[in-house]
C-alpha positions in Angstrom: 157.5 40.9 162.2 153.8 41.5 161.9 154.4 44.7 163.7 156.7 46.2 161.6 154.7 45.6 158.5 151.7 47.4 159.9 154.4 50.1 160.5 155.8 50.4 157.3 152.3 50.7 155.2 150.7 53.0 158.1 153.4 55.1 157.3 152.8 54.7 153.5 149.3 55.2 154.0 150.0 58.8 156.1 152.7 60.0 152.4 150.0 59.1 150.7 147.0 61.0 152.8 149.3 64.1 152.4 150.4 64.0 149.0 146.4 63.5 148.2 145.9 66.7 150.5 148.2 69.0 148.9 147.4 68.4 145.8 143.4 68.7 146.3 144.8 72.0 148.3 146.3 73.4 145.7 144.5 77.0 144.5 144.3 77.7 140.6 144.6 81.0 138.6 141.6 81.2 135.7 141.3 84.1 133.5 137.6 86.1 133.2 136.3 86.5 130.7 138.2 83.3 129.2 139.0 84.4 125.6 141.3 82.4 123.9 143.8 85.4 123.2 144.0 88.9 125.1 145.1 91.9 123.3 147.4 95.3 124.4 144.4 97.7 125.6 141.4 95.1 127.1 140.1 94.9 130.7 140.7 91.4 132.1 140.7 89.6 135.7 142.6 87.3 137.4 140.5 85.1 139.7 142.5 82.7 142.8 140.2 79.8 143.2 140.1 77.3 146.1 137.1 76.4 148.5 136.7 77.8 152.0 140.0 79.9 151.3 141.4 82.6 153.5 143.7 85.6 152.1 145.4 85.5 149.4 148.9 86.4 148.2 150.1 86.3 144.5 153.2 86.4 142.8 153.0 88.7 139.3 154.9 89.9 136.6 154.3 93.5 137.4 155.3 95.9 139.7 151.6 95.9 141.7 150.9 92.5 143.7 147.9 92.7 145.4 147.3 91.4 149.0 144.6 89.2 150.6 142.9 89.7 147.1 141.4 86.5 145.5 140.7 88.7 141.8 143.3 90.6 140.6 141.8 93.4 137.9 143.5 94.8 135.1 142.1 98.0 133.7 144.7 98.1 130.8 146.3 95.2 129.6 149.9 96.7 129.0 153.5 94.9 128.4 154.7 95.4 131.8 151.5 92.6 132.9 152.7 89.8 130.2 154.2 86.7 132.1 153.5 84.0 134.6 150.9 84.4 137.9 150.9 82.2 140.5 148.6 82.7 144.1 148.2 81.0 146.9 145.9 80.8 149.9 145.9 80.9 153.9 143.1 79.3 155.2 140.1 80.6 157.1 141.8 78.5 160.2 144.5 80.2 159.9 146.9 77.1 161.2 148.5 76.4 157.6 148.2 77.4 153.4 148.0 76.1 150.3 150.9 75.6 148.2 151.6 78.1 145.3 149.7 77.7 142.3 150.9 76.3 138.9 151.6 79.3 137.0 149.2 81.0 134.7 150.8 82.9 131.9 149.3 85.6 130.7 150.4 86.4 127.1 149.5 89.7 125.4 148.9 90.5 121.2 148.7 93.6 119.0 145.3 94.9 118.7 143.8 93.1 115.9 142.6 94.2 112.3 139.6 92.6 110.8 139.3 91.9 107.0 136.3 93.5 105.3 135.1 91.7 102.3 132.2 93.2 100.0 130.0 91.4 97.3 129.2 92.1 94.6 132.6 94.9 94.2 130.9 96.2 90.6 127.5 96.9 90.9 124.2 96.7 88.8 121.6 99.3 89.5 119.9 99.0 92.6 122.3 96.1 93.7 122.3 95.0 97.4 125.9 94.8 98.7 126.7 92.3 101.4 129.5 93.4 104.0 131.8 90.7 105.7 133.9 91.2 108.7 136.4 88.5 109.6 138.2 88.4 112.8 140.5 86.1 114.9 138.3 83.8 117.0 135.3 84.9 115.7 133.0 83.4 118.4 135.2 85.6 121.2 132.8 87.5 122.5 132.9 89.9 119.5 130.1 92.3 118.1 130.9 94.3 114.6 130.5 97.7 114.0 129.5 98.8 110.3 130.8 102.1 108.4 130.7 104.0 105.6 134.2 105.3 104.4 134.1 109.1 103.6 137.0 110.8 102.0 139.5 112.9 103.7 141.7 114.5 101.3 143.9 116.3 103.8 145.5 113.0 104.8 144.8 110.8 102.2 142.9 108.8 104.4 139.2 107.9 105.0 137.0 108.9 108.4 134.1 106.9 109.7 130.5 107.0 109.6 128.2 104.9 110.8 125.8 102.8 109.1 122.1 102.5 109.9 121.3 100.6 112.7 124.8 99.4 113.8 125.7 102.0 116.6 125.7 99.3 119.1 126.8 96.4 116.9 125.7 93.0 115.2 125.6 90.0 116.5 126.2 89.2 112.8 129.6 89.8 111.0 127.5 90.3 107.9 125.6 93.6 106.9 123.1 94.4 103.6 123.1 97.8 102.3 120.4 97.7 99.7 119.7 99.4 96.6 123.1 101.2 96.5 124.2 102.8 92.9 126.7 104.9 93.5 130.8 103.8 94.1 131.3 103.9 98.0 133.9 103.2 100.6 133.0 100.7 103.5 134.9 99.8 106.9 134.2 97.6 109.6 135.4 96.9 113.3 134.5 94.6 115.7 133.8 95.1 120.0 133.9 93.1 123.0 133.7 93.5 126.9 131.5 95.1 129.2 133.5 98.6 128.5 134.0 98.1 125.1 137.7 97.0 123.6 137.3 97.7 120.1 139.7 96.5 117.3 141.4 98.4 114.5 139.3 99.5 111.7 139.4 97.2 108.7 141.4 98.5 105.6 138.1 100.4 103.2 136.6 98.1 100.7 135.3 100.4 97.5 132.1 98.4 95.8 132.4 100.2 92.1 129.8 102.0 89.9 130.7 102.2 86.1 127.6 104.3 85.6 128.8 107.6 83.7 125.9 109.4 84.5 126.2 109.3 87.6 127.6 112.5 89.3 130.5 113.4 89.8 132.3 111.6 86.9 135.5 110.5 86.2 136.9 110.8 82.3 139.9 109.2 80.8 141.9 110.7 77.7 142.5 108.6 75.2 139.3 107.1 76.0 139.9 103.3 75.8 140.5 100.7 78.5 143.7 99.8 77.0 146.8 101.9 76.4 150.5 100.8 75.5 152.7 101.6 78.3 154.8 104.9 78.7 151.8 106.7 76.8 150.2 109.6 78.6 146.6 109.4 80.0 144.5 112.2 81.3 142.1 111.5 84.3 139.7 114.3 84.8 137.1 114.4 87.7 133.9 116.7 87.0 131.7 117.4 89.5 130.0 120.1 92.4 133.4 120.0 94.0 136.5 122.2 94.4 139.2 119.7 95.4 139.4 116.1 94.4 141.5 113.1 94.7 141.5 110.5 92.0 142.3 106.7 93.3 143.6 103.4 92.2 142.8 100.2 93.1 145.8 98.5 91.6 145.6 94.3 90.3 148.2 93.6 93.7 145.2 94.9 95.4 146.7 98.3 96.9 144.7 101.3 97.1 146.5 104.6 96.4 145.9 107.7 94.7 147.4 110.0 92.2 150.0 111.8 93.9 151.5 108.2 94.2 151.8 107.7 90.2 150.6 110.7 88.6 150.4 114.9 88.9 147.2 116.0 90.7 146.6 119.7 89.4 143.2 120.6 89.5 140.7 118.7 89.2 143.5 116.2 86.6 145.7 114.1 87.1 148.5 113.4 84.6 150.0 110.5 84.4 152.8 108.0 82.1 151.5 104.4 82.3 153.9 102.0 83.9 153.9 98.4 84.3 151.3 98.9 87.4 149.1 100.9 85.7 146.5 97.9 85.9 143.5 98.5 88.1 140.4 100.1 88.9 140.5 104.5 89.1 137.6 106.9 90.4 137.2 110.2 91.9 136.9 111.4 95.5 135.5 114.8 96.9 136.4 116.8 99.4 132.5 116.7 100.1 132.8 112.6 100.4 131.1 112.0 96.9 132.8 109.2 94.7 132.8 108.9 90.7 132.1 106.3 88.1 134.8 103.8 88.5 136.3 102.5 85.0 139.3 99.9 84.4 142.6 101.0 82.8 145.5 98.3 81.5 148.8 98.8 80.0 150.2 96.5 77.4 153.6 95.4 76.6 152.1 93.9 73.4 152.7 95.9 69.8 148.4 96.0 69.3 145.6 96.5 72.0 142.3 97.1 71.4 140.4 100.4 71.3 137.0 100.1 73.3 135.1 102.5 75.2 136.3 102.7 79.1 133.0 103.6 80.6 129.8 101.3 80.4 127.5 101.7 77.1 123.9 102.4 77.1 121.7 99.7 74.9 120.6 101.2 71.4 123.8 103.3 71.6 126.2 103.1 68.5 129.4 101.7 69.0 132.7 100.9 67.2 135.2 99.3 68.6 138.8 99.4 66.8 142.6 97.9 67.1 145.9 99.9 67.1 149.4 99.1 66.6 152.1 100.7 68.8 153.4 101.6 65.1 152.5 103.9 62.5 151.6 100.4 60.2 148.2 100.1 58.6 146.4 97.4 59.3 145.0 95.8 55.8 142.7 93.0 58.3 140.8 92.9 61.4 139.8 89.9 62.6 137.4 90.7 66.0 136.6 88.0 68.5 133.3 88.4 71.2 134.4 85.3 74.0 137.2 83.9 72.2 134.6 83.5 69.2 135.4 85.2 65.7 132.6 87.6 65.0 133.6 89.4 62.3 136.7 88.7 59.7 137.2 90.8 56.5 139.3 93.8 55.5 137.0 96.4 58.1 139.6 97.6 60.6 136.1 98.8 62.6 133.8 96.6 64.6 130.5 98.8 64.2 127.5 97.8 66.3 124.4 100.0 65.7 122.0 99.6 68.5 124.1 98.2 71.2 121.8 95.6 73.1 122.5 93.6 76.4 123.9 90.3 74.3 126.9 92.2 73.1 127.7 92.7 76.5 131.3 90.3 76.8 135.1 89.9 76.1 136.4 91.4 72.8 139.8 91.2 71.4 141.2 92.0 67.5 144.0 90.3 65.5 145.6 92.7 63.4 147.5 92.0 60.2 149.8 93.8 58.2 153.1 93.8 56.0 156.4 94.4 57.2 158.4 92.2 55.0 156.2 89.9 55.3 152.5 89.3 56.6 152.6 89.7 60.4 149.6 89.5 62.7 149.3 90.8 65.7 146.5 90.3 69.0 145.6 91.9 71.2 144.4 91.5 75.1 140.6 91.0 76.2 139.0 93.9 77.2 135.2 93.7 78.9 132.5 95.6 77.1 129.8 96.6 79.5 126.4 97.3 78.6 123.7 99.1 80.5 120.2 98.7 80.6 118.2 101.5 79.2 116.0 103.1 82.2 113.2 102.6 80.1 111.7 99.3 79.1 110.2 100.8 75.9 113.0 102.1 72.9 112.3 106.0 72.2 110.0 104.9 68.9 108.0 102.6 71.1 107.3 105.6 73.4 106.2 107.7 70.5 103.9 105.2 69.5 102.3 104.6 72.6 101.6 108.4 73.6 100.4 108.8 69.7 97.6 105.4 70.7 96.8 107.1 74.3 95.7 110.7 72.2 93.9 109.2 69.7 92.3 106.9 72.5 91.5 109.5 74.4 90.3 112.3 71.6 88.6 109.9 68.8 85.6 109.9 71.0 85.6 113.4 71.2 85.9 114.3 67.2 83.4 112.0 66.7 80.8 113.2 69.1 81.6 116.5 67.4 81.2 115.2 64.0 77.4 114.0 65.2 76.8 117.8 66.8 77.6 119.6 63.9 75.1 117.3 61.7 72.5 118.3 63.8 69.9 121.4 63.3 71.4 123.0 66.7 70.2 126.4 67.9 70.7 128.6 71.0 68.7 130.3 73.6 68.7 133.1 74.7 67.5 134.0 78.4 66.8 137.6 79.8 65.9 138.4 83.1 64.0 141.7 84.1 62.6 143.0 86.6 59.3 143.7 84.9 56.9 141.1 84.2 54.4 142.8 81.8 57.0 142.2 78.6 57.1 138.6 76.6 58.3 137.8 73.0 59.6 134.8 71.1 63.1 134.7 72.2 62.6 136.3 75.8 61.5 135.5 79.0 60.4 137.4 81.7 61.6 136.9 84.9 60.2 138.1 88.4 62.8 139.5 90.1 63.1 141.9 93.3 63.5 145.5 92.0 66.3 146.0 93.6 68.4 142.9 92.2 70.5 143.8 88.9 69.0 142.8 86.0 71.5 139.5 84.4 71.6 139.1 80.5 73.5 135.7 79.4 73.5 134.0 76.4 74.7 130.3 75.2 77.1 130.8 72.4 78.7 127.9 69.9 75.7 125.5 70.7 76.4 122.5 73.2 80.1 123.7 73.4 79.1 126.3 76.4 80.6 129.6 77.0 78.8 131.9 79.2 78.8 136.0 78.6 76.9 137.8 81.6 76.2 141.5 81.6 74.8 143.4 84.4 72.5 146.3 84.0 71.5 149.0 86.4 68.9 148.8 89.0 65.3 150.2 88.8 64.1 151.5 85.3 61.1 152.4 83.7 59.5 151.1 81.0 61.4 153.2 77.9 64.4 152.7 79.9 63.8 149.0 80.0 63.3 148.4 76.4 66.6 150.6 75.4 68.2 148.4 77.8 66.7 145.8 75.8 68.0 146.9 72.7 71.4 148.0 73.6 72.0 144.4 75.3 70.4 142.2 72.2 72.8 144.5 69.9 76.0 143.8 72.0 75.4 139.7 71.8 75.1 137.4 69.1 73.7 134.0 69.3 75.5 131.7 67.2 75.0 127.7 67.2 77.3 125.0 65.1 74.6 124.4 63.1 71.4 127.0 61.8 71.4 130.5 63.6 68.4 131.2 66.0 66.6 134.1 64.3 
């Protein structure tokens, strides 16, 4: 009996040995690099692990299996390699293998599009614009690739260039382009992998410009943000271009252009406003410049407000209005700045003078008027913008100040003339001769070399210098030298500010 127990767990013990060893013997697929999705297009490898293995054999999806390979390399990730892998592996002894692996599948996705965000999208002067770029499983190995989009107007589309200092990507999936003014087009992509897999470009993000002198511009007729739908609206785009393209941004957030909604001829597009007619338009050139941008809604209602559709400079005068989709006279106006009444009497205008940087904010009217019966009608908010003036000092202020530096700068001068001319001034007069037997009152002699020229200059309008110099000829004798004399004192007169020399 005590034999047969022995037995029985020795033989328990040896199941239990080899189910240990076959399990510890088992080899294992792993994926390299171990990202946590592959997509159509990367460069991957599959890796057989087990210590002190032998050759390897492997059982794949595809129509290659490799032999006595422990990594099996995939150049392209294609359909035809999606599915389960499974190895296993002989051992260096030779006398037995390892059981097949558990499979590893191996599941392939579309190459992936990031989403480029921008901030802020309408810009102040010299604004810095921050660039995001999202993508699936961020930390995966990823670097991003930054771009600014330039127009192509032959396929409606937008090519790539490059930003500063991004040619072999950021660790970062942000980006800071500073001091930009102008409207612009951005993209971004990311890259990963020792030969790079790169994704899809990211649809363009436009950050928007209202500045309307800026060039080239865009110009809307009727000029207003708000027009009643199935009017007609002109959109003209002026500028050092030929061919342009003019763009929407629509409030669903899709960017099309004119040819969608509109007739481009020219340089103008033509176009009936519909029930999308919401959004942000510009102008694109051919050379890659973009326009102002400027908002344009369409209202249902019966009265919308008339304000200006680009940005207004402070100190500018402005008016704002309301108009009903009717021929009826409005008798009242009441205006509202923020959902505050500003202004309620029988003025259908909203005048503003010298526009300043506080009336920057949210108008609407409220129109009245009779129709069998007094009816009032409101309108929608529209956004006034105003812009700083580029100068800190209004034009008067500049006047003044220039007016403060002259006198500043010339009072001292009319003054110290003031003193000269109250002063007995007088002149000299100074001739130089060769000889030096001849002297009087008002000349002096001067030993010169008798072959020098004989210089005659005189000091006219006292302290206020100017010099007159007039040569004579070379050696004379004495008659000469005192007609010289006389024909030089009779071509020069000494004159001072205040008594003559005699």
């Amino acid at each position: 009996m005590g034999h047969t127990l022995l037995c029985v767990l020795g033989v328990f013990c040896l199941l239990l040995y080899r189910g240990h060893a076959q399990v510890t013997n088992r080899a294992v697929v792993t994926l390299q690099p171990n990202w946590p999705e592959i997509y159509y297009g990367e460069t991957i490898t599959l890796r057989c692990e087990i210590e002190d293995g032998g050759d390897t054999e492997w059982t794949t999806p595809s129509s290659y299996t490799p032999q006595k390979q422990n990594e099996y390399m995939i150049g392209f990730a294609w359909s035809s390699y999606s599915g389960d892998y499974r190895c296993k592996v002989r051992m260096k002894s030779g006398k037995s293998s390892t059981e097949w692996s558990d499979a590893f599948t191996l599941t392939l996705s579309y190459k992936p599009q990031p989403v480029l965000t921008v901030s802020p999208s309408w810009l102040s002067p010299a604004d810095s614009v921050t660039l995001n770029c999202s993508v699936k499983h961020p930390s995966a190995g990823w670097t991003f690739y930054w771009y600014k989009a330039v127009p192509k107007l032959a396929d409606n589309s937008y090519s790539d260039e490059l930003l500063p200092g991004s040619s072999s990507g950021t660790e970062q999936d942000s980006y800071i382009v500073h001091g930009q003014t102008h409207t612009a087009g951005y993209k971004c992509r990311a890259g990963r992998g020792d030969r790079v897999y790169y994704t899809q470009y990211s649809k363009p993000k436009i950050v928007w410009s209202g500045d309307f002198h800026l060039a080239p511009s865009l110009t809307v007729s009727p000029d207003r943000v708000q027009h009643f739908i199935n009017d007609s609206v002109t959109l003209s785009c002026e500028g050092n271009s030929t061919k342009w393209r003019i763009s929407r941004f629509s409030k669903s957030g899709n960017l099309t252009d004119c040819s969608s909604w509109g007739t481009m001829t020219g340089s103008t597009c033509n176009t009936h406003l519909s029930q999308y007619i919401d959004g942000v338009y510009w102008c694109e050139s051919e050379t890659g410049q973009f326009s102002n941008a400027v908002n344009i809604t369409g209202q249902y209602d019966d009265t919308i407000l008339v304000s200006p559709v680009h940005p207004v400079a402070e100190r500018d005068y402005v008016t704002l209005g309301c108009k009903l989709r009717t021929e009826n006279v409005l008798s009242n106006v009441d205006f509202y700045k923020n959902g505050k009444l500003i202004q309620n009497d029988t003025r259908r205008e909203l005048t503003i003078p010298a526009v300043s940087k506080s009336d920057e904010g949210f108008y609407k009217c409220e129109g009245k008027y009779s129709l069998q019966g007094w009816r009032s009608r409101t309108s929608p908010e529209s956004w006034m913008s105003v812009e700083s003036s580029s100068s800190p000092y209004p034009p008067f202020q500049i006047v003044g100040l220039v007016i403060g530096i002259l006198l500043i700068v010339l009072l001292p001068l009319l003054l110290l003339c003031w003193y000269k001319k109250s002063k007995d001034t007088c002149c000299h007069r100074l001739i130089q001769s060769q000889r030096t037997n001849q002297s009087s009152a008002t000349v002096q002699t001067v030993n010169q070399d008798e072959n020098q020229q004989q210089v005659y200059s005189s000091l006219l309008h006292g302290d206020v210098c100017v010099y007159e110099t007039i040569s004579g000829s070379g050696n004379t004798g004495s008659g000469e030298q005192a007609d010289a004399y006389i024909n030089v004192t009779s071509q020069i007169q000494l004159q001072g500010l205040g008594k003559k020399s005699p």
